[in-house]
C-alpha positions in Angstrom: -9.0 39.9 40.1 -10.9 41.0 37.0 -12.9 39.4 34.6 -10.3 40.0 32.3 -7.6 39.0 34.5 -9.1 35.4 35.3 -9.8 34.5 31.5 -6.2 35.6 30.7 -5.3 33.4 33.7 -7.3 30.4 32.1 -5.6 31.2 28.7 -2.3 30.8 30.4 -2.9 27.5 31.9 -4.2 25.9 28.7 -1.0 27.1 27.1 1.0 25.1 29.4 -0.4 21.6 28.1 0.4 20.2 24.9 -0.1 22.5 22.0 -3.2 22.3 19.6 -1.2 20.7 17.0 0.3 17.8 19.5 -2.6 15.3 18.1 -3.4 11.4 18.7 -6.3 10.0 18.2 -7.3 9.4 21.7 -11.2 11.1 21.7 -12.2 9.0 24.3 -9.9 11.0 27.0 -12.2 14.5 26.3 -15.2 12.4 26.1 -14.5 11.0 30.1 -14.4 14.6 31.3 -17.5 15.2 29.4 -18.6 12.2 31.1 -18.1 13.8 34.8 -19.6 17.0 33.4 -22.7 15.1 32.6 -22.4 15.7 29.0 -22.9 19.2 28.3 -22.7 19.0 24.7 -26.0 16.7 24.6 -28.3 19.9 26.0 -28.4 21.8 22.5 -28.9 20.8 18.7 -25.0 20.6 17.0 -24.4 21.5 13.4 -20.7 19.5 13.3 -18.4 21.3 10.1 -15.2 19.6 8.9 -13.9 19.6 5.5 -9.7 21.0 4.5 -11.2 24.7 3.5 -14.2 27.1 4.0 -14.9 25.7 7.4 -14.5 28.5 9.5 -16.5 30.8 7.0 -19.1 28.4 6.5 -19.4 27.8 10.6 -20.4 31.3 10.8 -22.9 31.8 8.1 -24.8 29.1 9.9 -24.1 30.6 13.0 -25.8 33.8 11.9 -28.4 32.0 9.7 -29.5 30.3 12.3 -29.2 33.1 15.2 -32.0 35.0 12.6 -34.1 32.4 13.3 -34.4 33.7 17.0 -32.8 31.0 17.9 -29.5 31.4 21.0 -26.1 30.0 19.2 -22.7 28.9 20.3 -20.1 28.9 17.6 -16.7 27.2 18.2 -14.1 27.8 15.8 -10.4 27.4 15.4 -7.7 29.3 15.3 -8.2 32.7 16.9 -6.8 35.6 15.3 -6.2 38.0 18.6 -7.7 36.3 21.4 -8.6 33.1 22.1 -12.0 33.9 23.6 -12.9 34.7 19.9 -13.3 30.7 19.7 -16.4 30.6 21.5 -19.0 32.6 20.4 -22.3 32.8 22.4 -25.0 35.0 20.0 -22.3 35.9 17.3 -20.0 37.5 20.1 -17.3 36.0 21.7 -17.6 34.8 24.9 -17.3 37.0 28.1 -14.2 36.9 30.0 -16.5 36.2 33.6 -18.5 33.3 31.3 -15.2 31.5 30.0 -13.8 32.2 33.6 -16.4 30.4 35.4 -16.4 27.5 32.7 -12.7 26.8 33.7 -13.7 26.6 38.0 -16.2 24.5 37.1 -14.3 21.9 34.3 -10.9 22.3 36.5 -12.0 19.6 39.3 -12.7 17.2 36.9 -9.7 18.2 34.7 -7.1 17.3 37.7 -8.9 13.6 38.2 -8.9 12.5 34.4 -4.8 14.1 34.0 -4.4 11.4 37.3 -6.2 8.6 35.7 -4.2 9.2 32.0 -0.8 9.4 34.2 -1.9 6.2 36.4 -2.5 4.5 32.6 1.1 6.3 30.8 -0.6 8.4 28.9 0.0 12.4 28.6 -2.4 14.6 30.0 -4.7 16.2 28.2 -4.0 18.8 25.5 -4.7 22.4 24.7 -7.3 21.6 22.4 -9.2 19.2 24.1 -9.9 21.4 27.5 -10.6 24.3 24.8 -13.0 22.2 23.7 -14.6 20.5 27.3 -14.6 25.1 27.9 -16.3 25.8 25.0 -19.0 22.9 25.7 -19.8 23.7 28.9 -20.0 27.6 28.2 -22.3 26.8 25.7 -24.4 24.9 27.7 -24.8 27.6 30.8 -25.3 29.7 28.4 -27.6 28.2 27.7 -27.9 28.0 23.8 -30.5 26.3 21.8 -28.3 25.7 18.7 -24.5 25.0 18.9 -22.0 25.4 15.5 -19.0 23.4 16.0 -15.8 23.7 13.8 -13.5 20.5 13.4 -9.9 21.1 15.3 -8.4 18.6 12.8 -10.0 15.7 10.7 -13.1 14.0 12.3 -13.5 10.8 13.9 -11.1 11.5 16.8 -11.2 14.7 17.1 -12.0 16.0 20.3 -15.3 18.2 19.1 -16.7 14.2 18.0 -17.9 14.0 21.6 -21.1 16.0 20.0 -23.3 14.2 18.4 -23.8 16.6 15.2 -27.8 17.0 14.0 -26.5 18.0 10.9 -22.9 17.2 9.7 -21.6 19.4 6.9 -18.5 18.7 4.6 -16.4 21.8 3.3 -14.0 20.6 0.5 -11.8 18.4 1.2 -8.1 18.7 0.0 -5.1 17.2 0.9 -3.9 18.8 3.9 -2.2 17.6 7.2 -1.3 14.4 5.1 1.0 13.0 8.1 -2.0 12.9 10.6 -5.2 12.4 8.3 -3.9 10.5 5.1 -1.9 10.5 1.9 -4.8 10.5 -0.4 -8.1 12.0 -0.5 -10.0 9.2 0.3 -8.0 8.5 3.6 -8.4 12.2 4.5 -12.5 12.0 4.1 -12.4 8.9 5.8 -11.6 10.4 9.0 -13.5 13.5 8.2 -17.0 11.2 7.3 -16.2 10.4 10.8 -18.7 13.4 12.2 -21.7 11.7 10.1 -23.9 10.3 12.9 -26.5 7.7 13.3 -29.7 9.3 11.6 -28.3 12.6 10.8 -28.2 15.0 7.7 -25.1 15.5 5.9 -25.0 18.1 3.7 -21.4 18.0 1.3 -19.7 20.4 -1.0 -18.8 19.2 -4.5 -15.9 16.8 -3.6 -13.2 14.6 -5.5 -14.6 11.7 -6.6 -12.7 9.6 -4.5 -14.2 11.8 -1.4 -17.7 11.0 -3.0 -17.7 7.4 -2.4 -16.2 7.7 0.9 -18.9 9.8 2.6 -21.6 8.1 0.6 -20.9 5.0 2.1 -20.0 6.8 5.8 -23.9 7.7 5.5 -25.1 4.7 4.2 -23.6 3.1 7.2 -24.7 5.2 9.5 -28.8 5.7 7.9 -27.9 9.4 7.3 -29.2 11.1 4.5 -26.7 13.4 2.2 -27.1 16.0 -0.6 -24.2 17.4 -2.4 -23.8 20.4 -3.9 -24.4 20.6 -7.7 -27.0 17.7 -7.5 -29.0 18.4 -4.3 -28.5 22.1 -4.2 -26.2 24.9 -5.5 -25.0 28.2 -5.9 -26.9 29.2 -9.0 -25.3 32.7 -9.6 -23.4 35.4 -8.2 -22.1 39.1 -9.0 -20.3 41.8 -8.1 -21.7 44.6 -5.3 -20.5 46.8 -3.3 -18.5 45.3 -0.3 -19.2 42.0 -1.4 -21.5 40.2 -3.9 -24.6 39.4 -4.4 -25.8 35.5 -5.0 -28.8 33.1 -6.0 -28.7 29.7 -4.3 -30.9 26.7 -5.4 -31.5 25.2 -2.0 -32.8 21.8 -0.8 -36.5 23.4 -0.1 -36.6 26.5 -2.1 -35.0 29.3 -4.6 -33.1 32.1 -2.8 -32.9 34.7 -5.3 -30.7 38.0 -4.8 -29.3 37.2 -1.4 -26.5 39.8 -0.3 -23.4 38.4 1.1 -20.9 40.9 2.2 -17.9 38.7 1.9 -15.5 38.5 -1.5 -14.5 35.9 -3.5 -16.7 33.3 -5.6 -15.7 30.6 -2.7 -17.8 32.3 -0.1 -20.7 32.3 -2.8 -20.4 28.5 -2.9 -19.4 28.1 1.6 -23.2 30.4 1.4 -24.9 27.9 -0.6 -23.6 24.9 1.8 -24.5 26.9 4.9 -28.2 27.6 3.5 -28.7 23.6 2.7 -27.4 22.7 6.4 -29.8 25.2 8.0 -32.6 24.0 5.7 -31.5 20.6 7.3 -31.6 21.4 10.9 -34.6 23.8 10.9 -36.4 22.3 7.9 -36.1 19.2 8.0 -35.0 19.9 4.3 -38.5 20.3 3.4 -39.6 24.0 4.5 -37.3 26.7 3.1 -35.8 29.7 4.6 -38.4 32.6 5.4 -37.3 35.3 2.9 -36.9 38.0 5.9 -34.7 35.5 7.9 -32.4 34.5 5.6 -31.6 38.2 4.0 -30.6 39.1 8.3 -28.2 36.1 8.6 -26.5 36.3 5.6 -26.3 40.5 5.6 -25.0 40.2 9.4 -22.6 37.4 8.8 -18.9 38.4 8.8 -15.6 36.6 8.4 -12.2 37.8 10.1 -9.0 37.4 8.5 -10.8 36.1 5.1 -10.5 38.2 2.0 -10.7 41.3 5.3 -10.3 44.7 3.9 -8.0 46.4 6.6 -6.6 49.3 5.0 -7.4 51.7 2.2 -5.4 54.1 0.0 -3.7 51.7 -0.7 -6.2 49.3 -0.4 -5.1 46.3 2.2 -6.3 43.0 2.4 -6.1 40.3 4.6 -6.7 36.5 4.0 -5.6 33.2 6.0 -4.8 31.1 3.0 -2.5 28.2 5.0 -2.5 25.9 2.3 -2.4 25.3 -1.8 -6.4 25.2 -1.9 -7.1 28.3 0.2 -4.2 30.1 -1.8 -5.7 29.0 -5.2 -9.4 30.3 -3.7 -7.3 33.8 -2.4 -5.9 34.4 -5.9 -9.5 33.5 -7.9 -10.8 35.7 -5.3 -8.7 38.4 -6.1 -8.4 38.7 -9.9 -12.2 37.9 -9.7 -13.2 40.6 -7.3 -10.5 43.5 -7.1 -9.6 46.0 -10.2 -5.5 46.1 -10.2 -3.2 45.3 -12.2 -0.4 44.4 -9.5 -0.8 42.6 -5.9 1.9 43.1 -3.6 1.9 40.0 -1.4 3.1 39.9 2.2 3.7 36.1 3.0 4.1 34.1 5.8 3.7 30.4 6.9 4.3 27.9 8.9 7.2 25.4 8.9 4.5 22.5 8.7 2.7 23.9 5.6 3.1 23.6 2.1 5.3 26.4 1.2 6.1 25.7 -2.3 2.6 25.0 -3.3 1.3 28.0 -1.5 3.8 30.2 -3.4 2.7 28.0 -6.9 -0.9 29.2 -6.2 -0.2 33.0 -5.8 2.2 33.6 -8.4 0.1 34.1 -11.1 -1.4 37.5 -9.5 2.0 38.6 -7.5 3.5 41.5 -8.7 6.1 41.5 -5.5 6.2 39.3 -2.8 7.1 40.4 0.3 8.9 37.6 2.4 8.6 38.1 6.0 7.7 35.3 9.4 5.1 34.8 11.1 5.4 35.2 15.1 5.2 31.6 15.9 7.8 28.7 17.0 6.6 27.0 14.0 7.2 29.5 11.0 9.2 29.0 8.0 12.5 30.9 7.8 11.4 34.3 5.4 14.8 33.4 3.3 13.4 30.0 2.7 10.2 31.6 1.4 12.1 34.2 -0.4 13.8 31.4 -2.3 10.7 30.0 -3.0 9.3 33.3 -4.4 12.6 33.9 -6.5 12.2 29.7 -8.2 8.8 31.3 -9.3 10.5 33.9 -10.9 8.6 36.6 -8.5 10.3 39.7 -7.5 10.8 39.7 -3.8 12.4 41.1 -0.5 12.9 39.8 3.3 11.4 42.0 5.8 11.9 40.8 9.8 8.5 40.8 10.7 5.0 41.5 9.5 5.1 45.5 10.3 8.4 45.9 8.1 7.2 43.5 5.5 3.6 45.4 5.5 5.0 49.3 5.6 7.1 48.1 2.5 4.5 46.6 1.2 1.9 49.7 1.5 5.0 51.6 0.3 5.3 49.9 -2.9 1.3 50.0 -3.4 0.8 53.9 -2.8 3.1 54.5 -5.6 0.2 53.6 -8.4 -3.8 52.8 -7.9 -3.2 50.3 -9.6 -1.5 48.4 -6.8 -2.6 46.6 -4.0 -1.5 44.5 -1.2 -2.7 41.5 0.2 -1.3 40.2 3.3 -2.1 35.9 3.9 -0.2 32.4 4.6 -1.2 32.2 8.0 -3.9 32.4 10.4 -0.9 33.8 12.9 0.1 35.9 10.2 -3.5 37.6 9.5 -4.0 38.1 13.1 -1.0 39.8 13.2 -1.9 42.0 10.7 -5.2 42.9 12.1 -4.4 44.0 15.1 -1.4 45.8 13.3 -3.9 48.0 11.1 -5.8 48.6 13.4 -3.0 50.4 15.6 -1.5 52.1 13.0 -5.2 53.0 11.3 -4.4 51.7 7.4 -7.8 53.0 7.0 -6.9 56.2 7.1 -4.7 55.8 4.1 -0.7 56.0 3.4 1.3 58.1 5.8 4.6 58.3 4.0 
């Protein structure tokens, strides 16, 4: 069997657990097989990332920060886009097939005993999400790496990645998001997200709500961690325009960064750069030494961010983002008007049946010129009618397309009829993976074949 063969094999049996979004907050059951594994996740340094948006981007600009350092990184981030060994990255590429392969032989002994214990106790066996994460540890620590950056699956506290104990704990903004599992208000949502703060460690915050202030001031206090936020400890200072992305001054927690390029768009990833620099300050620093000029200019230039603000096609130009929710929609269509010269967006949307359709639609109707009302390839997506009638209570000028292809040839269609147009395609992680590997087939690069 090849390599490929056995990692598609191990994809297959995670997807015959419970799904990643079948949640309870049972941490303890990931943390026994960790247990038998003799705790793999204690062998590196952790940089633990939560927050409701920018987690994934951050993640990987202190990934790559840190990688410049000379230092060997794990990154685990969720969802994937194509494949799911994208999730675990070992030095800023995903994981080999052989590498995740063996991970599984070695995890699947212990696997089989803890799903007996849980069934001996009436408990379901354990989940997707929580053997992707036990995978993603161990890889990481045959790697073996000296750093590891781990994304939050959901929340904090009892989410499965909380078997690391997190050096550095850093919290992206936090919105209201998956308010059924984490909280009806802010404050219960970063209440289980201060969960990841650790005895003794550095947190390191985005500018939050003030009701999300208090709570993770207190979680440190607790706990004897320090915690900076952003605005008073440290901040994005400035940012601009260039070519393929922008160009940004950061007033860190140990120095001034002046003129750093960042080849990502949107003002948003100038303020997930400036939370990324103070958490690698942190964790290399100690807070107190800044970046080396050199270092910092290679992990920012070499940092990259699928399926965010991704430009997949030109003539017309094609964008891809993963907005899911209000926030990352509101960040998508700042990013936009803020970054892009058009006068009309065409947007191809798509989300999930457990998101918040309405609000997403709210957020990108000021800068769409047509929407373009199609479904994601999922069990869980929203009907395209229902986001069409969404789209036409906004007052926005839509169609229904059966899938992504159909909804994005209309879409560049529509767009190659004036330079002034443009299309973006978001709503969903599923959506914008979709639409990745889409232009790549079909080569949107290469411009509009009518």
């Amino acid at each position: 069997m090849s390599d490929r063969s056995r990692a598609d094999a191990v994809y297959a049996a995670l997807l015959e657990r419970q799904g990643e979004r079948w949640v309870q907050p049972r941490v303890e059951r990931t943390r026994r097989v960790l247990e038998l594994l003799d705790d793999p996740q204690r062998t590196y340094r952790v940089v633990h990332v939560t927050g409701t948006n920018g987690k994934t981007s951050t993640s990987r600009m202190i990934e790559s920060i840190v990688r410049a350092h000379g230092l060997r990184t794990g990154l685990f981030t969720s969802p994937h886009l194509e494949r799911f060994t994208e999730r675990v990255m070992v030095d800023g590429e995903p994981i080999a097939d052989a590498a995740i392969a063996d991970a599984w032989d070695e995890v699947s002994p212990f696997v089989d005993l803890v799903d007996a214990e849980l069934e001996a106790a009436g408990d379901a066996p354990l989940t997707f999400f929580e053997l992707l994460t036990v995978l993603a540890f161990v890889a990481f620590a045959d790697a073996p790496v000296d750093v590891a950056v781990i994304e939050v699956g959901m929340g904090g506290s009892w989410d499965s990645t909380n078997t690391a104990d997190g050096d550095v704990a850093v919290i992206a903004p936090i919105d209201l998001d998956h308010a059924d599992r984490l909280g009806e208000t802010i404050g219960e949502i970063a209440s289980v997200k201060a969960g990841i703060i650790k005895d003794g460690a550095a947190v390191v915050s985005a500018r939050q709500d003030p009701a999300a202030e208090v709570v993770l001031r207190d979680a440190a206090a607790a706990r004897g961690a320090s915690i900076a936020f952003e605005g008073a400890d440290f901040a994005l200072a400035q940012g601009r325009l260039a070519v393929g992305g922008q160009v940004i001054t950061v007033r860190g927690l140990a120095g001034v960064y002046e003129d750093e390029y960042l080849p990502l768009y949107g003002e948003h990833q100038g303020f997930n750069a400036a939370l990324a620099i103070a958490a690698v300050e942190s964790l290399v620093g100690g807070a107190s030494q800044p970046i080396a000029g050199d270092i910092l200019a290679e992990g920012l230039a070499e940092t990259s961010s699928p399926g965010r603000l991704q430009l997949v096609g030109a003539a017309p130009t094609v964008l891809v983002d993963a907005a899911h929710n209000p926030h990352g929609a509101r960040a998508l269509a700042t990013a936009l008007q803020g970054s892009f010269d058009f006068d009309e967006w065409g947007v191809v949307l798509g989300i999930l049946a457990d998101k918040d359709a309405a609000g997403i639609v709210a957020a990108l109707a000021p800068i769409a010129a047509h929407v373009f009302a199609t479904a994601p390839e999922s069990d869980r997506a929203n009907d395209a009618e229902r986001i069409a009638d969404l789209a036409e209570l906004a007052e926005l000028p839509v169609t229904v397309h059966r899938d992504v292809a159909d909804a994005a040839e209309a879409a560049r269609e529509w767009a190659a009829a004036s330079d002034r147009r443009a299309v973006v395609i978001a709503g969903s992680v599923v959506l914008a993976g979709e639409a990745l590997a889409l232009a790549a087939a079909e080569d949107w690069k290469a411009g509009w074949q009518s």
